[in-house]
N, C-alpha and C positions, 0 to 999 in steps of 0.2 A: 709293271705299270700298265693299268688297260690304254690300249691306243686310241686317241681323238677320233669319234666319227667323223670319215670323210666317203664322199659316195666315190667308188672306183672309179678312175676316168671310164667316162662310156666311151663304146666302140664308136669309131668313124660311122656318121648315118647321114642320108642326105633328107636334110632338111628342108631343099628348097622349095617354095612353095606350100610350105605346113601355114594352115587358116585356124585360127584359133577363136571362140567366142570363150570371155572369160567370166564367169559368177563368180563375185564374192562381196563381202562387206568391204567398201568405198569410205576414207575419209569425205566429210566431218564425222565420221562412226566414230565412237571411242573406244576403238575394237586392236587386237594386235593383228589378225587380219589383214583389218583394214591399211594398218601403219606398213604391216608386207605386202600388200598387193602396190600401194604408192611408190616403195622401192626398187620393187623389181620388175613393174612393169615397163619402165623404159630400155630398160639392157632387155626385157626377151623381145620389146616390140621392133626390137634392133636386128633381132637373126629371123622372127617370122612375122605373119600379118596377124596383128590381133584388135580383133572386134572389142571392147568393155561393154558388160551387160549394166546396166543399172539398177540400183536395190530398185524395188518400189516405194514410192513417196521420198527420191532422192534428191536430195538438191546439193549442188556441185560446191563447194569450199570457196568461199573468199580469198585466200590465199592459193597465191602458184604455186605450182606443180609441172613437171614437165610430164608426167600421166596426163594428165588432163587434156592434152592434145592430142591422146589418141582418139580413136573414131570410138564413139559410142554410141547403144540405141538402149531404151525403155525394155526391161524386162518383159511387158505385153506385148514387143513387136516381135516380128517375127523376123530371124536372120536371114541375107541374101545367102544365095551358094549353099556351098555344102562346106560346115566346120568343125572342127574336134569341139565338143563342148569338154569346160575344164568347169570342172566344180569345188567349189572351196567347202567344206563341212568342219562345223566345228560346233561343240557342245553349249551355245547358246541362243537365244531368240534373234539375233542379226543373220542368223542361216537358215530361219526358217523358209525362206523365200527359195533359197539354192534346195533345200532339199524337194520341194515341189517342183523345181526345175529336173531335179535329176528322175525323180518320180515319174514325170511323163518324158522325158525326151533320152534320159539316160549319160552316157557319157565314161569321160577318168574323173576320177574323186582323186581331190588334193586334201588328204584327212588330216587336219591337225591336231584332233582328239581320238585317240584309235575308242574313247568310251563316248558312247553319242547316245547313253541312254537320259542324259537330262535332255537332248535334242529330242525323242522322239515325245517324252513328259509336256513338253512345251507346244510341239507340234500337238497334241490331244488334249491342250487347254486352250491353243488359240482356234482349236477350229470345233473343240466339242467331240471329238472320235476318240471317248473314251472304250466303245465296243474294237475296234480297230485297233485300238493300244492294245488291249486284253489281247487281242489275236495275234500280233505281232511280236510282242514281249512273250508268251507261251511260243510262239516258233523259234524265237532266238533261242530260249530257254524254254526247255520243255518239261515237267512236271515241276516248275517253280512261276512260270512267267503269270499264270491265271490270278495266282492267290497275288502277288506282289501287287499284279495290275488294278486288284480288286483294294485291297491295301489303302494303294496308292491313292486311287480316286476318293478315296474317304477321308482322306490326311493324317492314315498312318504310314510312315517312313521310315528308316535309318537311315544314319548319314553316310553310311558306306554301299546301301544300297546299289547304286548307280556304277559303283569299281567292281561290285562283287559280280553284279549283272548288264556287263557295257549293251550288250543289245547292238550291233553297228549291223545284224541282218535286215532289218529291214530296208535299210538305204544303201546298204554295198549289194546288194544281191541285183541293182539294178544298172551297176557300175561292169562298165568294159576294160575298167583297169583302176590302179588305186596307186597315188604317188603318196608316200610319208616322210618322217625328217629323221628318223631314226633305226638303228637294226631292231630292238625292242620293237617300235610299233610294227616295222613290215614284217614280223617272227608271229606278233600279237594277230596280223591279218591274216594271214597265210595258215593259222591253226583251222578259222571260222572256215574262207574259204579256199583252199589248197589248190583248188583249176584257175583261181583269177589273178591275173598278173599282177606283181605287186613292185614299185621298185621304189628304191631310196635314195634319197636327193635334200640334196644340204638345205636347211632352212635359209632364206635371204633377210641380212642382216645388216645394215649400213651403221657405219664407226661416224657415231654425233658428235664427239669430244673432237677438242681441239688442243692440244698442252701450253699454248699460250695462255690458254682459259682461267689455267689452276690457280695462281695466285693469287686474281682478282676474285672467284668463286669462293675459293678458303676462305677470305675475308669478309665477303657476303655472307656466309654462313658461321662465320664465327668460329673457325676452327682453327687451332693454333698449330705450330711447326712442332708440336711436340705431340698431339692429338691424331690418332686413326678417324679419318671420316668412314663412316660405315654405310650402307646405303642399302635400301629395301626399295627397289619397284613391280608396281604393278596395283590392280584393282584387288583393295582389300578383303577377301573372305578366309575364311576361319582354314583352307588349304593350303594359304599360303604363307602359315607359320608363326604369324606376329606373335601369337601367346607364346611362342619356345622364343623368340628374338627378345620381347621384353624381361623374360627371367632372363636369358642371361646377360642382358645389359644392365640388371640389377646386380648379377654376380659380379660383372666387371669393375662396378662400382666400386663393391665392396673392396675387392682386389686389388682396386687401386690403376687401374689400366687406364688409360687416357685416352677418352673417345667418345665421340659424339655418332647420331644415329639418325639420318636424313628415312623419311617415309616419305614416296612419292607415289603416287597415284589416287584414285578416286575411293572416298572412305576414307583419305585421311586427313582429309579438311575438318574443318568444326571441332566442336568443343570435346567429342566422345574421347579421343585419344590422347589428346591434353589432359583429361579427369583421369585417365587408368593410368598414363606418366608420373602425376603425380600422387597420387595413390600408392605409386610401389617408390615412390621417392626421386625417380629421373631425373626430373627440372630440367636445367637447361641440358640434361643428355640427348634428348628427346626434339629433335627437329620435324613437325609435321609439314609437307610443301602440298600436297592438296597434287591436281591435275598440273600435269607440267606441259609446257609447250614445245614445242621440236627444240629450237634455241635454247631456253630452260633446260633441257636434260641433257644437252651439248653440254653445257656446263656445268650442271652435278654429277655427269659424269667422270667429267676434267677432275671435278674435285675429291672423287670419290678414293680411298685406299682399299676399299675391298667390300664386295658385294655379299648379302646374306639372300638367300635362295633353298631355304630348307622348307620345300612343300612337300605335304604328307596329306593326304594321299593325292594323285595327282591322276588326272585323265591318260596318262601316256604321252603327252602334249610334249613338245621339243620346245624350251622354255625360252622365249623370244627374250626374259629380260636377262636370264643368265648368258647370252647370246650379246644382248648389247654391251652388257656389263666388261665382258672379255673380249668384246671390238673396242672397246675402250682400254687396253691395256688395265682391268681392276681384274685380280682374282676373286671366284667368287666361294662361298659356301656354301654345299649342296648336300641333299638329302641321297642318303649312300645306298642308294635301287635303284632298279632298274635303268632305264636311259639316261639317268645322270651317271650312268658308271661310265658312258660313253666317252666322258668329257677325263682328260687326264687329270690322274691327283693330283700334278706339280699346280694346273691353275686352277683346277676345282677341288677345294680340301673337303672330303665327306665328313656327316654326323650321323650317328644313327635317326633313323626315321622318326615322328613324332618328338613328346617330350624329353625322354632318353637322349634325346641331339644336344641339349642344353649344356652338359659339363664340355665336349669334344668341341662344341662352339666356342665357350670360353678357351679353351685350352688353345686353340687354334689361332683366334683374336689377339691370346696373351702373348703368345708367341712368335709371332708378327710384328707385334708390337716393341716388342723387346731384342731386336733382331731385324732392322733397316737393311739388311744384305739380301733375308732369306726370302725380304717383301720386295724386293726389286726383283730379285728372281721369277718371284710368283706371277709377277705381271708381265716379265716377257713372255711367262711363260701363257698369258693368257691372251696375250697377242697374237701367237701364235698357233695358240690352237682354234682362233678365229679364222687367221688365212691357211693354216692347211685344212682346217674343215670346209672349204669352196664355202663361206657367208657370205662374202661379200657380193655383191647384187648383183654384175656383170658375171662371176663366175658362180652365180648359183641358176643366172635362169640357163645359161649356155648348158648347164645339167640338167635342169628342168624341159627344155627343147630336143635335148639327145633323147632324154627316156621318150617323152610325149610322143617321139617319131617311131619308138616303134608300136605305139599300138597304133 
């Protein structure tokens, strides 16, 4: 069985006195980011001093937080002292900002996409440097990056484009260090650049369920004592699986397995997914919940028996919802490559990647289902592979502040 990523305890380092200025996407984002930087900035601003930088054009959430009492200034000011700048990167238009940050002043990059070539795509549509795209995509990749970049600006594409050609030289090569959340991505960094330090640090991850929850949730969602609740989050696009999830809740049907299918996040509000439900027959299998709110996914989580998580293809990204999924005691299901191999069988059961996943889904479901022993198992075991992975937020930045000290 492959062992649970967990970062080796780091060596004793003294930290006192580490000054940190931190970029990244800040709730109200509706970024996962955003949702980690809310959690674990209070546990790291507990071991060191840290600055929060602000997006541009940001305004601070209605709702508390105990982040939000740390010191912060406007991205345009400029910091007192002297501090490790921390930069968050991540493959969409919420880091445009950090990447121009790292651009001129440099820094550790916190990569949670080790593929950043939709970032730099986005970067040479909001500001016009499609000649500098061309230049930069030929140096990542060199007798392929000209024609792509030419391609590209025309709007012709493929959709795997972006996996086949990550591009992360332009924005690591100005980085004095690179933290990631998986062996996979810092194996991925260390190919590009082999001199620049790279280390691995558990993703922060706070457990939103509560088990007092579940009763009253079940019944909120209509799910009965004899039914698997199932449960898919995140912001819908076509990488994170839904068309393998609805065949095989179509299979399931057929099969006769008892279970319902919560989709939670943005993209699954309105009428679109409701029409393709019923289309392949679902009806009421098919639970659409739209954006959930922190309390909201406290308790579909509660309620949840086991999580679907088969993205194909996937940036390298350390998967914040399969992370939640199993701080919530839910085993999840996962696409069987790369950095989800990281995660043990016992609570992440693999499917082959793509379409192909769909029968080993059913099989997986059916068998859970039919077997309340081996699904109780599955969830300690996803319990577990939460707190030895150091997620949770106190023991993930106390990780986070060990590596940061030594660069």
């Amino acid at each position: 069985m492959t062992a649970p990523f967990a970062a080796e305890p780091p060596p004793p380092r003294d930290v006192a006195g580490l000054r940190l200025s931190w970029a990244s996407p800040l709730p109200p984002i509706r970024s996962g980011v955003a949702d980690y930087a809310a959690e674990i900035l209070p546990p790291l601003a507990a071991l060191a001093d840290v600055l929060v930088v602000e997006p541009p054009g940001w305004k601070a959430p209605q709702a508390d937080g105990p982040w939000l009492a740390l010191p912060r200034l406007p991205a345009t000011a400029a910091t007192e002292g002297e501090r490790l700048e921390v930069l968050h990167l991540g493959n969409n238009p919420y880091h445009l900002w950090v990447a121009e940050r790292l651009r001129r002043r440099g820094g550790v990059v916190v990569l949670h996409d080790p593929v950043l070539h939709h970032l730099l795509v986005e970067e040479a549509a909001a500001q016009g440097g499609w000649e500098r795209f061309a230049e930069e995509l030929e140096a990542a990749h060199p007798g392929a990056g000209q024609a792509l970049a030419t391609a590209r600006r025309w709007g012709y594409t493929g959709p795997l484009d972006p996996f086949l050609f990550p591009a992360p030289h332009p924005f690591l090569r100005h980085a004095r260090g690179v933290m990631v959340h998986s062996r996979a991505a810092a194996e991925a960094v260390g190919k590009v650049f082999p001199e620049l330090p790279v280390a691995a640090v558990p993703l922060a991850v706070a457990c939103l369920a509560r088990p007092e929850d579940r009763p009253a949730w079940r019944h909120r969602l209509g799910v009965s004592a004899d039914e698997l609740a199932l449960l898919h989050l995140g912001f819908l696009t076509p990488a994170k699986g839904l068309e393998v999830i609805l065949r095989a809740l179509a299979a399931l049907r057929e099969v006769g397995v008892p279970c319902k299918l919560v989709v939670v996040g943005e993209g699954s509000e309105g009428g679109a997914l409701e029409s393709r439900a019923r289309a392949a027959g679902l009806g009421a299998m098919l639970l659409p919940w739209g954006f959930a709110t922190e309390k909201e996914l406290g308790g579909l989580l509660a309620a949840a028996d086991l999580g679907l998580v088969p993205r194909y293809p996937t940036a390298g990204e350390t998967s914040a919802a399969a992370l939640r999924l199993l701080a919530a005691g839910v085993p999840v299901i996962v696409s069987g490559y790369r950095q989800f191999l990281e995660l043990p069988a016992a609570a992440a059961l693999r499917v082959p990647p793509g379409e192909s996943g769909v029968a080993d889904m059913v099989r997986h479901v059916a068998a859970l289902a039919a077997n309340p022993a081996a699904l109780e198992g599955a969830r300690e075991a996803a319990r577990q592979t939460w707190v030895r992975g150091g997620h949770e937020p106190a023991a993930a930045a106390a990780a986070l502040v060990a590596a940061l000290a030594a660069f």
